[in-house]
N, C-alpha and C positions, 0 to 999 in steps of 0.2 A: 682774692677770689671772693666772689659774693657768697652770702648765704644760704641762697638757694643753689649754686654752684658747686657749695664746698658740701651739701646735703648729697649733690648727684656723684660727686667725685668719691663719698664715702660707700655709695651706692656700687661705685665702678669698684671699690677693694673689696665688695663684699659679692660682688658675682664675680670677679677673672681674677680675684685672689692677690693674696699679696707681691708673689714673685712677678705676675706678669702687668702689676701696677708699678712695681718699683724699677720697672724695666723701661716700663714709658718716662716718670719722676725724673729716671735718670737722664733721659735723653732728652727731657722740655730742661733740665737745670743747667749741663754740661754742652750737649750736642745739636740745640735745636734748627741751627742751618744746616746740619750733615745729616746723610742717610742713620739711621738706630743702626747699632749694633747686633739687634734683634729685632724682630717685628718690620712693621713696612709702614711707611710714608708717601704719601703720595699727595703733590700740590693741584688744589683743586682748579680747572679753571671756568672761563664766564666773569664777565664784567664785575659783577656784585663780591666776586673773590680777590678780587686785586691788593693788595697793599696798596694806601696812602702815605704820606705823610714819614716814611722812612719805615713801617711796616712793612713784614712781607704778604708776601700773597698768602692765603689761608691753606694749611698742611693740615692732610686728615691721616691720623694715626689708627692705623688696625690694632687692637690689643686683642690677643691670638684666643679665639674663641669666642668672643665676650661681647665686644662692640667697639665704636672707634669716638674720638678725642678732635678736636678739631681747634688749630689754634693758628697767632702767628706771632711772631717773634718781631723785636725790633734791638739792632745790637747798640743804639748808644740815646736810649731815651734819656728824656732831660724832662719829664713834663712832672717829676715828685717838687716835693714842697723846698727840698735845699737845691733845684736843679741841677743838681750831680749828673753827668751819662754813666749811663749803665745798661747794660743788657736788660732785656724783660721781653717775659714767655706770658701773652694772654690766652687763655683758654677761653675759645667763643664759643662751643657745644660739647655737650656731653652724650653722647647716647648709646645706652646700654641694651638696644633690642638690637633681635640677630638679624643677619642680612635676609 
């Protein structure tokens, strides 16, 4: 996560708290092609949201109150430096004003 990313993300635990950030954490680390266990998901569409390249299409995350997350997942990237596959959860926005 970038610097000014990991600024906005510390931003999101400090308005919608820690329980309903650790709620999201846990569902970009564990669960990110399945519905949350709490909170809602929803994939966005339009051209510009699509997945490439073995991405998904871009998922916007409500976090209950607060504002929502927008990310997308890819389950067997290869693009680090030992080109291992492995899952990876990009967070493409952050925004924390209400709807």
């Amino acid at each position: 996560m970038s610097k000014s990313m990991w600024k906005q993300w510390e931003n999101a635990v400090s308005q919608a708290g820690d329980q309903n950030v650790q709620q999201l954490w846990n569902h970009l680390a564990y669960r990110p092609d399945q519905l949350p266990l709490l909170g809602s998901v929803t994939r966005l569409k339009g051209g510009h949201m699509k997945g490439k390249e073995g991405w998904s299409d871009v998922h916007h995350y409500e976090i209950t109150g607060a504002g929502r997350i927008n990310y997308q997942f890819h389950p067997d990237y290869a693009g680090g430096a030992q080109g291992d596959k492995h899952a990876v959860v990009k967070v493409t926005s952050i925004d924390m004003s209400s709807h």
